[in-house]
mmCIF entry with sequence, helices, sheets and N, C-alpha, C, O atoms, coordinates in Angstrom:
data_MODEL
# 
_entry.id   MODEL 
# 
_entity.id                         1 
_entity.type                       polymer 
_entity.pdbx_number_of_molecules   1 
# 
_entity_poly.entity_id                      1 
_entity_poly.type                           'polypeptide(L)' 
_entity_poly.nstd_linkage                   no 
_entity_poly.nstd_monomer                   no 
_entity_poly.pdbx_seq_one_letter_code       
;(UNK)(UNK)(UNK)(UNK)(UNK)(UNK)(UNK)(UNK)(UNK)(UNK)(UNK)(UNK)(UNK)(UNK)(UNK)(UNK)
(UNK)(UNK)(UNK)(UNK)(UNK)(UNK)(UNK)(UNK)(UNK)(UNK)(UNK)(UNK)(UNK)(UNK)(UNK)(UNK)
(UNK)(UNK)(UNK)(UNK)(UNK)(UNK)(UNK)(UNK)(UNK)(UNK)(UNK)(UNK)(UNK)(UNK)(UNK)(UNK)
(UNK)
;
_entity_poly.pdbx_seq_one_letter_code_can   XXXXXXXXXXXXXXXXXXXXXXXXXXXXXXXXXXXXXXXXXXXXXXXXX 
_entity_poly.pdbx_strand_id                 A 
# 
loop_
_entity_poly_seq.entity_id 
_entity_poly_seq.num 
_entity_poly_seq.mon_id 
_entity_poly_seq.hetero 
1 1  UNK n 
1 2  UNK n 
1 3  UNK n 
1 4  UNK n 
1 5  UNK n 
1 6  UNK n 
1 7  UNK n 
1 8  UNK n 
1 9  UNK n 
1 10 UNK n 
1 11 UNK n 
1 12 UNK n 
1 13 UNK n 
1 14 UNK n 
1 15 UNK n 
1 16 UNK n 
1 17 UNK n 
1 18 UNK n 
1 19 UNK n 
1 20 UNK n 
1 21 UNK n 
1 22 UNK n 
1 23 UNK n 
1 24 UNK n 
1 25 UNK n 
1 26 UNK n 
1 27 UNK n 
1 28 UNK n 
1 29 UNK n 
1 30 UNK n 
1 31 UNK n 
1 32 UNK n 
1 33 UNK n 
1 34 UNK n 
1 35 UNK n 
1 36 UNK n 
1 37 UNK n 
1 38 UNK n 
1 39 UNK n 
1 40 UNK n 
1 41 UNK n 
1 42 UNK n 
1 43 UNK n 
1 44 UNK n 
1 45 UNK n 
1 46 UNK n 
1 47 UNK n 
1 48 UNK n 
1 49 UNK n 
# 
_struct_asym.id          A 
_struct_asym.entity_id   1 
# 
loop_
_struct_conf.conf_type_id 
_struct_conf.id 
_struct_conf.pdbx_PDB_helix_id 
_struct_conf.beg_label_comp_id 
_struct_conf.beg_label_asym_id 
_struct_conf.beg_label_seq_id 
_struct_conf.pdbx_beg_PDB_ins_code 
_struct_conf.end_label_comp_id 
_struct_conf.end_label_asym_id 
_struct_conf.end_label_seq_id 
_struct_conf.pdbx_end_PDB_ins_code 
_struct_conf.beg_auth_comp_id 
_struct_conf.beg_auth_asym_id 
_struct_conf.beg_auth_seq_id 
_struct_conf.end_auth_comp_id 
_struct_conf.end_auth_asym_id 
_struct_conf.end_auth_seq_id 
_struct_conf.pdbx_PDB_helix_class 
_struct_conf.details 
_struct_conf.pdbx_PDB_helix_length 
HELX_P HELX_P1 AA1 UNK A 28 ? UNK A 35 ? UNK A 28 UNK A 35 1 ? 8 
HELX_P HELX_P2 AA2 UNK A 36 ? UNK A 40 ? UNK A 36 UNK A 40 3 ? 5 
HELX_P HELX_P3 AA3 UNK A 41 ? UNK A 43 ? UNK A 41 UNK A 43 1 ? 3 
HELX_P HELX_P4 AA4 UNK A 45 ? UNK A 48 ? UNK A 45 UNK A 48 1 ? 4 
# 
_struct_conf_type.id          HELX_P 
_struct_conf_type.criteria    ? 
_struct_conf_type.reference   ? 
# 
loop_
_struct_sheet.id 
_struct_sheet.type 
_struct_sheet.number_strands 
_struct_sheet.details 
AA1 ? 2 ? 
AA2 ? 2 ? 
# 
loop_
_struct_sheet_order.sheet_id 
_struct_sheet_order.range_id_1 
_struct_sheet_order.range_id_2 
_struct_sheet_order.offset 
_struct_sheet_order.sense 
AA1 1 2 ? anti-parallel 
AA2 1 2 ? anti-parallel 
# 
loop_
_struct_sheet_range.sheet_id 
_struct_sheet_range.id 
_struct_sheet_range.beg_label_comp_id 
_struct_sheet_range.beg_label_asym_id 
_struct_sheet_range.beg_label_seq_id 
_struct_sheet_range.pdbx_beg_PDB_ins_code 
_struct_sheet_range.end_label_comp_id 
_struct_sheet_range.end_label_asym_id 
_struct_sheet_range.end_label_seq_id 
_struct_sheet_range.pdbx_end_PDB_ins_code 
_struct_sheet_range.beg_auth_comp_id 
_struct_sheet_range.beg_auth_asym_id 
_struct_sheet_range.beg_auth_seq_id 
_struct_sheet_range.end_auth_comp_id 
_struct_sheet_range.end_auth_asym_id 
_struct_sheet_range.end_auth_seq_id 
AA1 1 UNK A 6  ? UNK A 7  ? UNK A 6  UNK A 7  
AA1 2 UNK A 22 ? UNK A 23 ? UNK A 22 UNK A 23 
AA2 1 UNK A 10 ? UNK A 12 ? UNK A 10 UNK A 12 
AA2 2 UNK A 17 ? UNK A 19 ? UNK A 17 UNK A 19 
# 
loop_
_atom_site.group_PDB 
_atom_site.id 
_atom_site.type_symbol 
_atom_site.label_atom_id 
_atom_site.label_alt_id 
_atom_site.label_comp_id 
_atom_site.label_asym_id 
_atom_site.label_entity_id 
_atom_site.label_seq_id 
_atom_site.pdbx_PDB_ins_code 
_atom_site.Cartn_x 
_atom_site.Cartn_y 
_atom_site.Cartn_z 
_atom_site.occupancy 
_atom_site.B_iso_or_equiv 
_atom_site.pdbx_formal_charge 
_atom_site.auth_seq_id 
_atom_site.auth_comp_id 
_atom_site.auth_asym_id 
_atom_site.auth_atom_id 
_atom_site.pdbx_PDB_model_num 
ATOM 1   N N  . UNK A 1 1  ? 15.710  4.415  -10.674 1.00 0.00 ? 1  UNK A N  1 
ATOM 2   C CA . UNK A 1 1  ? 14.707  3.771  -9.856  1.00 0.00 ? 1  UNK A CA 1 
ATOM 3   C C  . UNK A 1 1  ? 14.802  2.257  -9.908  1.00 0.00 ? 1  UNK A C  1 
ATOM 4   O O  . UNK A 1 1  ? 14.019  1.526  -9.302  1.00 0.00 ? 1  UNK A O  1 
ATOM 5   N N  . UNK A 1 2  ? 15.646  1.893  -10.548 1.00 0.00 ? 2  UNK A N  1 
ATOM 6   C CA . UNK A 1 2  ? 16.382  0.314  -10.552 1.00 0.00 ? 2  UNK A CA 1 
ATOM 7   C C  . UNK A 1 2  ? 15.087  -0.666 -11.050 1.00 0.00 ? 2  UNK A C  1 
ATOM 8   O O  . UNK A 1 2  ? 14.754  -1.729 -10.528 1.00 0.00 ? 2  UNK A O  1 
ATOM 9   N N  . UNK A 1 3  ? 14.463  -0.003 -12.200 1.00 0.00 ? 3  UNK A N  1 
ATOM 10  C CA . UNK A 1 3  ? 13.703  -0.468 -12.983 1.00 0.00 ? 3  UNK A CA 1 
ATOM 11  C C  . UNK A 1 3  ? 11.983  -0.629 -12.527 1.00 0.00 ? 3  UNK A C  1 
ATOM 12  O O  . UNK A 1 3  ? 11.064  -1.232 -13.081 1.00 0.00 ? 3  UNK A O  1 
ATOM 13  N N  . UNK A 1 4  ? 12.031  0.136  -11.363 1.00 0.00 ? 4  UNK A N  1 
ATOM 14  C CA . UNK A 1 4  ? 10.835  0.699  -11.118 1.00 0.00 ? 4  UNK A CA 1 
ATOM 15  C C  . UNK A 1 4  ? 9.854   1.546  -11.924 1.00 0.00 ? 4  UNK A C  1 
ATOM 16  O O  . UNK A 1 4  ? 10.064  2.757  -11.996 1.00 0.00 ? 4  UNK A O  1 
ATOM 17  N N  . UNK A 1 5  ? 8.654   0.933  -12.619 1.00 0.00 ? 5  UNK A N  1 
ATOM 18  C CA . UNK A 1 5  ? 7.946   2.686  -13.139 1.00 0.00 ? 5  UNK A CA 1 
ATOM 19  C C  . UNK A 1 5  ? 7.110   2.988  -12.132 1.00 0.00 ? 5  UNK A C  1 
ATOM 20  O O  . UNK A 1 5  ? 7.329   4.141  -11.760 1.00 0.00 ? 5  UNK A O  1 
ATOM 21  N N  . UNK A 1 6  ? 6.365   2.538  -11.607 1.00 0.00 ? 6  UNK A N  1 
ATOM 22  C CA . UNK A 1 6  ? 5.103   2.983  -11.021 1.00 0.00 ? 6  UNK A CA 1 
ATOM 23  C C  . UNK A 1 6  ? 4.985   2.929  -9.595  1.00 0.00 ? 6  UNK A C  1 
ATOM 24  O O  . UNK A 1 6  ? 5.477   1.973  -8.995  1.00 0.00 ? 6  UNK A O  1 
ATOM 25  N N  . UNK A 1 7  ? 4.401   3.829  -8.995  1.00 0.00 ? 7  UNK A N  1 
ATOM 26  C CA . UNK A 1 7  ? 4.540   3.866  -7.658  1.00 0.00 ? 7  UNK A CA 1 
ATOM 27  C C  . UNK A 1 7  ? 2.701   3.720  -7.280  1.00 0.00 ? 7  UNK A C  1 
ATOM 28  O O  . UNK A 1 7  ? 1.727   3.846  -8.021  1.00 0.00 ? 7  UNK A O  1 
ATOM 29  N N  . UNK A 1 8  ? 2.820   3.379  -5.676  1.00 0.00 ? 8  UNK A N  1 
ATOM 30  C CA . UNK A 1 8  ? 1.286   3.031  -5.228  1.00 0.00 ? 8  UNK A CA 1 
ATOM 31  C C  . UNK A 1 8  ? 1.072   3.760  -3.754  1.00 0.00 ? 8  UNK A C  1 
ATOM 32  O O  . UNK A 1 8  ? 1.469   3.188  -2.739  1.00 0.00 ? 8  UNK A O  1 
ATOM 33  N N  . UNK A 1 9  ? 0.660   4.581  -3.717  1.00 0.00 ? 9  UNK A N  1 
ATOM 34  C CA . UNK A 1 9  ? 0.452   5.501  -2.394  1.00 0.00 ? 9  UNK A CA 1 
ATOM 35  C C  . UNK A 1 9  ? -1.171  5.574  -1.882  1.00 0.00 ? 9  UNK A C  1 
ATOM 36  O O  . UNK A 1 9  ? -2.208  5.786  -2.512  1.00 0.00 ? 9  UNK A O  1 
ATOM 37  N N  . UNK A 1 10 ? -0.875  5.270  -0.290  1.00 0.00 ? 10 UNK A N  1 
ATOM 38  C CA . UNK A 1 10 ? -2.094  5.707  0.426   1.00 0.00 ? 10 UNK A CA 1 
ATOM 39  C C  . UNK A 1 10 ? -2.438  6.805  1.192   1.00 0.00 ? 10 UNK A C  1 
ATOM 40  O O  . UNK A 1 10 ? -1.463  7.131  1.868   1.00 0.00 ? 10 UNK A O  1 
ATOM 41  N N  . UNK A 1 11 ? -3.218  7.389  1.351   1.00 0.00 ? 11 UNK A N  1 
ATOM 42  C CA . UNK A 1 11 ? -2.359  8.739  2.100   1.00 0.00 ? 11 UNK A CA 1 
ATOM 43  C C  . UNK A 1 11 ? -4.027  8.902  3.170   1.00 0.00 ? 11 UNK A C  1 
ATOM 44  O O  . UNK A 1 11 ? -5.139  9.298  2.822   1.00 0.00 ? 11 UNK A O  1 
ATOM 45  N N  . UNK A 1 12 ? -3.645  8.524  4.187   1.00 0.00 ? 12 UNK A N  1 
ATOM 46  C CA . UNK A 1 12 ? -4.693  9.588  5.414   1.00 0.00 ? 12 UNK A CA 1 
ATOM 47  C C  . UNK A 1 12 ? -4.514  10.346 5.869   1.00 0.00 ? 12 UNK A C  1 
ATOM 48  O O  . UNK A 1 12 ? -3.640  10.669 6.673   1.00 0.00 ? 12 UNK A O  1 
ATOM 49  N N  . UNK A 1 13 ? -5.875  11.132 5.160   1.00 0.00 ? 13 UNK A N  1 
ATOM 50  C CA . UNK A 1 13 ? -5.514  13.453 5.189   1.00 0.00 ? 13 UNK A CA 1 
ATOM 51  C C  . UNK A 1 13 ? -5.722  13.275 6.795   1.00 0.00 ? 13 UNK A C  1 
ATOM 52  O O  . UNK A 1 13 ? -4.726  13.761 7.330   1.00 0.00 ? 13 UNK A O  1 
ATOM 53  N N  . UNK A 1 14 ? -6.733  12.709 7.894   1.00 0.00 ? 14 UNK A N  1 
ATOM 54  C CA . UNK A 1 14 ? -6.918  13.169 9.063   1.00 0.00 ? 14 UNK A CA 1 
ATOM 55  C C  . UNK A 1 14 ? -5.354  12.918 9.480   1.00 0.00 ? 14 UNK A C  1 
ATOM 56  O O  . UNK A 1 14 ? -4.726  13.968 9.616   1.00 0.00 ? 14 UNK A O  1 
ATOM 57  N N  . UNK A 1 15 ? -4.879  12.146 9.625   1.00 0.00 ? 15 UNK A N  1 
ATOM 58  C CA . UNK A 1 15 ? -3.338  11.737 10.044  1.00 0.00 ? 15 UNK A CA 1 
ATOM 59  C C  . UNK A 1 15 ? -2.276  12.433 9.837   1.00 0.00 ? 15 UNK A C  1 
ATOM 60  O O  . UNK A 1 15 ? -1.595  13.092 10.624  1.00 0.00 ? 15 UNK A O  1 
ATOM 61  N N  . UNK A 1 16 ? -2.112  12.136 8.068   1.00 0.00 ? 16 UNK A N  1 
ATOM 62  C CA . UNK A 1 16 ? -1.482  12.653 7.363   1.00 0.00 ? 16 UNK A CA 1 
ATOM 63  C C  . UNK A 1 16 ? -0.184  11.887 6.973   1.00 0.00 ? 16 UNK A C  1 
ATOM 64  O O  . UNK A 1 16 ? 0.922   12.242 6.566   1.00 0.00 ? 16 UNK A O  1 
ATOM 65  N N  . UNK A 1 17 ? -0.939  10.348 7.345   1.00 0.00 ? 17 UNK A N  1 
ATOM 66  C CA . UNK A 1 17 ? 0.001   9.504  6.856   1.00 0.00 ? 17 UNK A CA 1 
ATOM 67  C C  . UNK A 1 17 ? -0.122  9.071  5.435   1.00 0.00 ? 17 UNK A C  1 
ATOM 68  O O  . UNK A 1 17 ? -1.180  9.127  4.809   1.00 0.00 ? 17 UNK A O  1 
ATOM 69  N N  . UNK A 1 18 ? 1.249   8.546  4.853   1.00 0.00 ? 18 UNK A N  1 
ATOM 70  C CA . UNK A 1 18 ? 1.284   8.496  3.612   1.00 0.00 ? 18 UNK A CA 1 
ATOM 71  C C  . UNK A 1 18 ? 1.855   7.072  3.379   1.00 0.00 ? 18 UNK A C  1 
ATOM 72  O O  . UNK A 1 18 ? 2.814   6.982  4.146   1.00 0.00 ? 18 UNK A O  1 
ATOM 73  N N  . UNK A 1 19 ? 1.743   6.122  2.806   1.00 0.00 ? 19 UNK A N  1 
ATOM 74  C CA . UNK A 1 19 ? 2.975   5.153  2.882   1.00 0.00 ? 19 UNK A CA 1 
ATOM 75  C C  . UNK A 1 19 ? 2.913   5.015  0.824   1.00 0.00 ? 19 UNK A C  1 
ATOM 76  O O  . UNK A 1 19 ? 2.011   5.184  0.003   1.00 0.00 ? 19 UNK A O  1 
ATOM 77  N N  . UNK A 1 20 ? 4.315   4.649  0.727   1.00 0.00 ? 20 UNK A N  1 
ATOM 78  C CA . UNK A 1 20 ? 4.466   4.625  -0.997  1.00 0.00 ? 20 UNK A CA 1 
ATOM 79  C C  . UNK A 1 20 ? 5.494   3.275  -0.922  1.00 0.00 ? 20 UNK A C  1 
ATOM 80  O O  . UNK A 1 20 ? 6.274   2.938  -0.030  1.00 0.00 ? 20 UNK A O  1 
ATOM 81  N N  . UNK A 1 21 ? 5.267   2.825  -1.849  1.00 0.00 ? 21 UNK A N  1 
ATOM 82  C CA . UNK A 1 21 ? 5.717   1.517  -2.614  1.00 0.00 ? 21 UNK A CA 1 
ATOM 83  C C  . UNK A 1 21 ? 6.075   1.760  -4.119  1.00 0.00 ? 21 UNK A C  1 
ATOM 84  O O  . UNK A 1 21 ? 5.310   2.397  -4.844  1.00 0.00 ? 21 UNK A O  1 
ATOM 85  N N  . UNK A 1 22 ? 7.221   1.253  -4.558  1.00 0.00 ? 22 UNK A N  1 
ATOM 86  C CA . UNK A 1 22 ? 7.526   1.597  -6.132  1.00 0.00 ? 22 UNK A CA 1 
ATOM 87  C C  . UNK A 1 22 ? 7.383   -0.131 -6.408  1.00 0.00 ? 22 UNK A C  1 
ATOM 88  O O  . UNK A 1 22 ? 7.578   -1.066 -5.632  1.00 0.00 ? 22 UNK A O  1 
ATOM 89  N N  . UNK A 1 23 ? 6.945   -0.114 -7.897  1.00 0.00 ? 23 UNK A N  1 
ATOM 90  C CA . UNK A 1 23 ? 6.537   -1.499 -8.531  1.00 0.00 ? 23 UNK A CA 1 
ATOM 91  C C  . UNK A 1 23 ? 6.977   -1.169 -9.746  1.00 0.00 ? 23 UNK A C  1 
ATOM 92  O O  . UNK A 1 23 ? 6.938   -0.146 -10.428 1.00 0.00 ? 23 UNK A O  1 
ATOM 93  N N  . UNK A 1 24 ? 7.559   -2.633 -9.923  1.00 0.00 ? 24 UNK A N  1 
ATOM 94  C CA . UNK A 1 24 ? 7.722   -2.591 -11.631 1.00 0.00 ? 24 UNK A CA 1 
ATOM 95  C C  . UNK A 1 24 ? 6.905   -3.147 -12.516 1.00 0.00 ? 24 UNK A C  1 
ATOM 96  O O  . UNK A 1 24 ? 7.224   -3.379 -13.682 1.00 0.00 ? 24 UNK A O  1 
ATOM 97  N N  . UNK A 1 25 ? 5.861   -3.380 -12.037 1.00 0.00 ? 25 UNK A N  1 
ATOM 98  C CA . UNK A 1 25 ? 4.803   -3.620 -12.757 1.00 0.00 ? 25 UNK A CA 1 
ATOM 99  C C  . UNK A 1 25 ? 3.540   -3.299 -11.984 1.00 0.00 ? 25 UNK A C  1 
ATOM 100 O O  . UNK A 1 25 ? 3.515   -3.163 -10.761 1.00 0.00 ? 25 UNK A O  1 
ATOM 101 N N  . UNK A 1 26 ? 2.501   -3.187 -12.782 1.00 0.00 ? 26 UNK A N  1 
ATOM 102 C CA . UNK A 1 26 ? 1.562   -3.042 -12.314 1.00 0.00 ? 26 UNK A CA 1 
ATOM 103 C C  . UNK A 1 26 ? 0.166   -4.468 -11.803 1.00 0.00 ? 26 UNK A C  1 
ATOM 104 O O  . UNK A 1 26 ? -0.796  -4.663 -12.547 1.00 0.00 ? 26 UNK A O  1 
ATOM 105 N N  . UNK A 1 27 ? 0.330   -5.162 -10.664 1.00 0.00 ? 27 UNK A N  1 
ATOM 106 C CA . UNK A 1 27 ? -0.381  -6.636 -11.228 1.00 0.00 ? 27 UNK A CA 1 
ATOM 107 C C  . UNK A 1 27 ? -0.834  -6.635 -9.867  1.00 0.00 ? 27 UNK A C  1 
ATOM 108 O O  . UNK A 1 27 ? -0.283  -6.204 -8.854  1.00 0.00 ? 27 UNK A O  1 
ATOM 109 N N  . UNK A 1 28 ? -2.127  -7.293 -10.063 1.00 0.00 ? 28 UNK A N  1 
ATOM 110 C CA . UNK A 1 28 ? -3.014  -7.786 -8.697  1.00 0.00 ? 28 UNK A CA 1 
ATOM 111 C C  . UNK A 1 28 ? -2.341  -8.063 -7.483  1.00 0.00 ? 28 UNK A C  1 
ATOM 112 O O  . UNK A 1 28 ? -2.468  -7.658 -6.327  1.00 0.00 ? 28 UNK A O  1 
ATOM 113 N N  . UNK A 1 29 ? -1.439  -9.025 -8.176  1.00 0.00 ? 29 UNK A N  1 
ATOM 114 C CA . UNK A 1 29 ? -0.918  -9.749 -6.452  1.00 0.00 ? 29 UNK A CA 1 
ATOM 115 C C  . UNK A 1 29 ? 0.245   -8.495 -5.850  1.00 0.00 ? 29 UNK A C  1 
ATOM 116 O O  . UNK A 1 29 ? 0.684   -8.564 -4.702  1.00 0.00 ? 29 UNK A O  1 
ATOM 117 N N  . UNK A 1 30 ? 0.591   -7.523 -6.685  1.00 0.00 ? 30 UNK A N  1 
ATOM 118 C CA . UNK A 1 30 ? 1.165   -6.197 -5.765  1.00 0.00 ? 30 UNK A CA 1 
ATOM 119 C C  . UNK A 1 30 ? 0.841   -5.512 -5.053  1.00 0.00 ? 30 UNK A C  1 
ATOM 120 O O  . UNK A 1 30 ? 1.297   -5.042 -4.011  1.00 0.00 ? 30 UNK A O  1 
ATOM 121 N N  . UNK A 1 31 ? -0.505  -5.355 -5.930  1.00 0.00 ? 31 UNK A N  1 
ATOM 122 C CA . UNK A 1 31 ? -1.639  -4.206 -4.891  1.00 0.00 ? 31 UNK A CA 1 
ATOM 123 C C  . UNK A 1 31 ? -2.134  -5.130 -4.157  1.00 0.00 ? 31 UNK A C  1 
ATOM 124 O O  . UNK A 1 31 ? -2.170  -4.456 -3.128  1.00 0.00 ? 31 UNK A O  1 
ATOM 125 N N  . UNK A 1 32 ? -2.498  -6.008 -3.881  1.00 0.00 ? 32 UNK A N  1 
ATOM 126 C CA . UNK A 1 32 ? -3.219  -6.756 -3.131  1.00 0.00 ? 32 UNK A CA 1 
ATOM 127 C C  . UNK A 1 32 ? -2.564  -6.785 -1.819  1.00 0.00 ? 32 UNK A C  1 
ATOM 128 O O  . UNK A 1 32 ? -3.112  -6.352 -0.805  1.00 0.00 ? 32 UNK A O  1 
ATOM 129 N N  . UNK A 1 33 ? -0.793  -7.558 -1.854  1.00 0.00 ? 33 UNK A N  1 
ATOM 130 C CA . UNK A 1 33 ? 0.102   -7.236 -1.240  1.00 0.00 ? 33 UNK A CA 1 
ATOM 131 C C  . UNK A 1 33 ? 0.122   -5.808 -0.202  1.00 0.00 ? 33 UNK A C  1 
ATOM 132 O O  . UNK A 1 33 ? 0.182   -5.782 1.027   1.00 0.00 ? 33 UNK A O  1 
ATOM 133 N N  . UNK A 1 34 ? 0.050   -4.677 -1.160  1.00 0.00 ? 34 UNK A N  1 
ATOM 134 C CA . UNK A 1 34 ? 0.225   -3.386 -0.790  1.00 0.00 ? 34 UNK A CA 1 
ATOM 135 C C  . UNK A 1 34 ? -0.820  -3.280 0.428   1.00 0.00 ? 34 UNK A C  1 
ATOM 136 O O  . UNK A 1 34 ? -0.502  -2.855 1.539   1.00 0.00 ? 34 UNK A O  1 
ATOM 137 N N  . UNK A 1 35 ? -2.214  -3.756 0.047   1.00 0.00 ? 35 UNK A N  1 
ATOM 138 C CA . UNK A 1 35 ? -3.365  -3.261 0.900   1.00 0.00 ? 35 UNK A CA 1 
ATOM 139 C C  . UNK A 1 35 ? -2.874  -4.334 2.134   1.00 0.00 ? 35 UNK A C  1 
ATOM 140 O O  . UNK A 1 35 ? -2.828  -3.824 3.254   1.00 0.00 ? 35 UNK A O  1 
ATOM 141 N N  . UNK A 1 36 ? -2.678  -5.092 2.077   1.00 0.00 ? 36 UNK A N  1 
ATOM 142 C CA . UNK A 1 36 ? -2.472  -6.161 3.292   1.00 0.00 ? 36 UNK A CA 1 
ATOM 143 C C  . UNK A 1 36 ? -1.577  -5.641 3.918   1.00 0.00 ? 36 UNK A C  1 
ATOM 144 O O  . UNK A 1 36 ? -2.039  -5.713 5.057   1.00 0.00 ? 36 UNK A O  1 
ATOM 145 N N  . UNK A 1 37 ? -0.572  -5.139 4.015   1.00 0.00 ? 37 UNK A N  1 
ATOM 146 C CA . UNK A 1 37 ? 0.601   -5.396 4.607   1.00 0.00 ? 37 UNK A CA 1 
ATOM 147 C C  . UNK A 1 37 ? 0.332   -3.707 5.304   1.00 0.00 ? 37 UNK A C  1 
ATOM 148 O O  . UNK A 1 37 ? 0.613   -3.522 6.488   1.00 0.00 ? 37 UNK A O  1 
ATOM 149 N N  . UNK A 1 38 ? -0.140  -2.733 4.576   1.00 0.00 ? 38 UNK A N  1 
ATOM 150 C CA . UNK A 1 38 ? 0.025   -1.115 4.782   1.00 0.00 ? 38 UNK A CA 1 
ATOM 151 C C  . UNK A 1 38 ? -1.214  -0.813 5.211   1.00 0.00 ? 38 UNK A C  1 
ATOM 152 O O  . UNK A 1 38 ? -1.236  0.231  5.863   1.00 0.00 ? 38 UNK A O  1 
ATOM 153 N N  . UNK A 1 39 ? -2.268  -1.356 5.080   1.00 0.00 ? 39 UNK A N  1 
ATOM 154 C CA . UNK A 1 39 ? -3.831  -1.032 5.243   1.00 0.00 ? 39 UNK A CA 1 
ATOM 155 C C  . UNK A 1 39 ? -4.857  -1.730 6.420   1.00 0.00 ? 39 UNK A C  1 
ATOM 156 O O  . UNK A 1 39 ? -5.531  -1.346 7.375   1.00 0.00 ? 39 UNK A O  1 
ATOM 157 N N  . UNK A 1 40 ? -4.515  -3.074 5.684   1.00 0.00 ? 40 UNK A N  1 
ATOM 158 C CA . UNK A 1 40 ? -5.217  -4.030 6.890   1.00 0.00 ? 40 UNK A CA 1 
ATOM 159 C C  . UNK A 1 40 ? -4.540  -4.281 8.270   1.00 0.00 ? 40 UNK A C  1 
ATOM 160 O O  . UNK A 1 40 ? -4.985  -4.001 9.383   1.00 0.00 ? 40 UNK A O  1 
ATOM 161 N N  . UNK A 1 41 ? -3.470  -4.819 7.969   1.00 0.00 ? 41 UNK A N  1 
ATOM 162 C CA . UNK A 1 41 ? -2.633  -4.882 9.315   1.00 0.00 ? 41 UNK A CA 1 
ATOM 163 C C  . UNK A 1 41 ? -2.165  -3.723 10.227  1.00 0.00 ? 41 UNK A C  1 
ATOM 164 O O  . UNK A 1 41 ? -2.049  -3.761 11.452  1.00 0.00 ? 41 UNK A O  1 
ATOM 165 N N  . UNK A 1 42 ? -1.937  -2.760 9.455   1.00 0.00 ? 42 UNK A N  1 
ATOM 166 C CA . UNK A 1 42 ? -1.755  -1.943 10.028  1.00 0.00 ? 42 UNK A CA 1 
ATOM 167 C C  . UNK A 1 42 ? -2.506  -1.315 11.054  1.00 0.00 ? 42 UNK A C  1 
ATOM 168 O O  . UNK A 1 42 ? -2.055  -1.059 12.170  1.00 0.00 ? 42 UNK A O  1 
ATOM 169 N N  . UNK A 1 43 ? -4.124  -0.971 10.509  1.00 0.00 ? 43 UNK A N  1 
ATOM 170 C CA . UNK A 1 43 ? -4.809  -0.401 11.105  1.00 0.00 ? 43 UNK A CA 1 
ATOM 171 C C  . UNK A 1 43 ? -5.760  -1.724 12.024  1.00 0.00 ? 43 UNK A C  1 
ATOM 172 O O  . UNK A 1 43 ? -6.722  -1.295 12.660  1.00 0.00 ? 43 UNK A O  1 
ATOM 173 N N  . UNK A 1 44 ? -5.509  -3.209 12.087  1.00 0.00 ? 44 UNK A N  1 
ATOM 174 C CA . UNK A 1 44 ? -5.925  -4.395 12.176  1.00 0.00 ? 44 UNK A CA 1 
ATOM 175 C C  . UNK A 1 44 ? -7.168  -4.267 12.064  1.00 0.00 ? 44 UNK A C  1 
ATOM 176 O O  . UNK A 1 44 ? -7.894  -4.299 13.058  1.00 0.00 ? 44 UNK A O  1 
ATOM 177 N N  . UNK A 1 45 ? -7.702  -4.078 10.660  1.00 0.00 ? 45 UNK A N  1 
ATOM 178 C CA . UNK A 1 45 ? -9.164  -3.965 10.053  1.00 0.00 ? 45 UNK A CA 1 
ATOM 179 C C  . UNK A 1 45 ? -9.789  -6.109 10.394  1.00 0.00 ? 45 UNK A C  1 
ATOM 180 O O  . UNK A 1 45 ? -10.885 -6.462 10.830  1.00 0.00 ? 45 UNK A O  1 
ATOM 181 N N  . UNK A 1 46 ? -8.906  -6.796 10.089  1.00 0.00 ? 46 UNK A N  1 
ATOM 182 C CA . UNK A 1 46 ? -9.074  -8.217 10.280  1.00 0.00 ? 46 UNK A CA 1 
ATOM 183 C C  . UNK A 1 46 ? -9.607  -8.511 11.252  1.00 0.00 ? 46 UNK A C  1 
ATOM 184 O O  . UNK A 1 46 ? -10.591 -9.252 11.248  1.00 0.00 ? 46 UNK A O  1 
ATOM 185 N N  . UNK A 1 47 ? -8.866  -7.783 12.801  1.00 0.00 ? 47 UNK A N  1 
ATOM 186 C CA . UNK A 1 47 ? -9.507  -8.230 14.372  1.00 0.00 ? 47 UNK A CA 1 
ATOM 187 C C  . UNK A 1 47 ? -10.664 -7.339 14.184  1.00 0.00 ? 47 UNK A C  1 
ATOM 188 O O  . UNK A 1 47 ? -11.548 -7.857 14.866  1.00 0.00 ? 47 UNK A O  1 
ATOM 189 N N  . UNK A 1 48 ? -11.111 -6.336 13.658  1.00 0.00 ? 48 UNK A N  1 
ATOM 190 C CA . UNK A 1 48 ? -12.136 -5.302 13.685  1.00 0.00 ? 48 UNK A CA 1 
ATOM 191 C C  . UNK A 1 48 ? -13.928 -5.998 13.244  1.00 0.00 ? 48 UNK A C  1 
ATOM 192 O O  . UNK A 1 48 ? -15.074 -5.999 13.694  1.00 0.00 ? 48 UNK A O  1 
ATOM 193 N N  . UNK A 1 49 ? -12.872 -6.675 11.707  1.00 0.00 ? 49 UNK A N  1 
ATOM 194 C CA . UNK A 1 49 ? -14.207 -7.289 11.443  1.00 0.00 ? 49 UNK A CA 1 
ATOM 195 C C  . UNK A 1 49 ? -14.983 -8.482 11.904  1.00 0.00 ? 49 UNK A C  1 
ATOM 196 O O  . UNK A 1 49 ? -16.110 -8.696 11.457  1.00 0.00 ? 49 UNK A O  1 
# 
């Protein structure tokens, strides 16, 4: 896993989308990263609010 341990998955059951990310560490600015890029933008929660 090229020094990956931990992985970070979102998964929407109505959909049944899943998206996964492997991290080699576990630290704020990853997940934070993760939600921005896979969560917010995606679904553009930003123009929403």
């Amino acid at each position: 896993f090229n020094g990956h341990k931990y992985f970070l998955a979102a998964t929407d059951y109505s959909t049944k989308w899943v998206e996964v990310v492997t991290l080699r560490t576990v630290e704020g600015c990853n997940v934070l990263s993760f939600i921005h890029k896979n969560l917010l933008y995606r679904f553009r929660v930003p123009h929403d609010i």
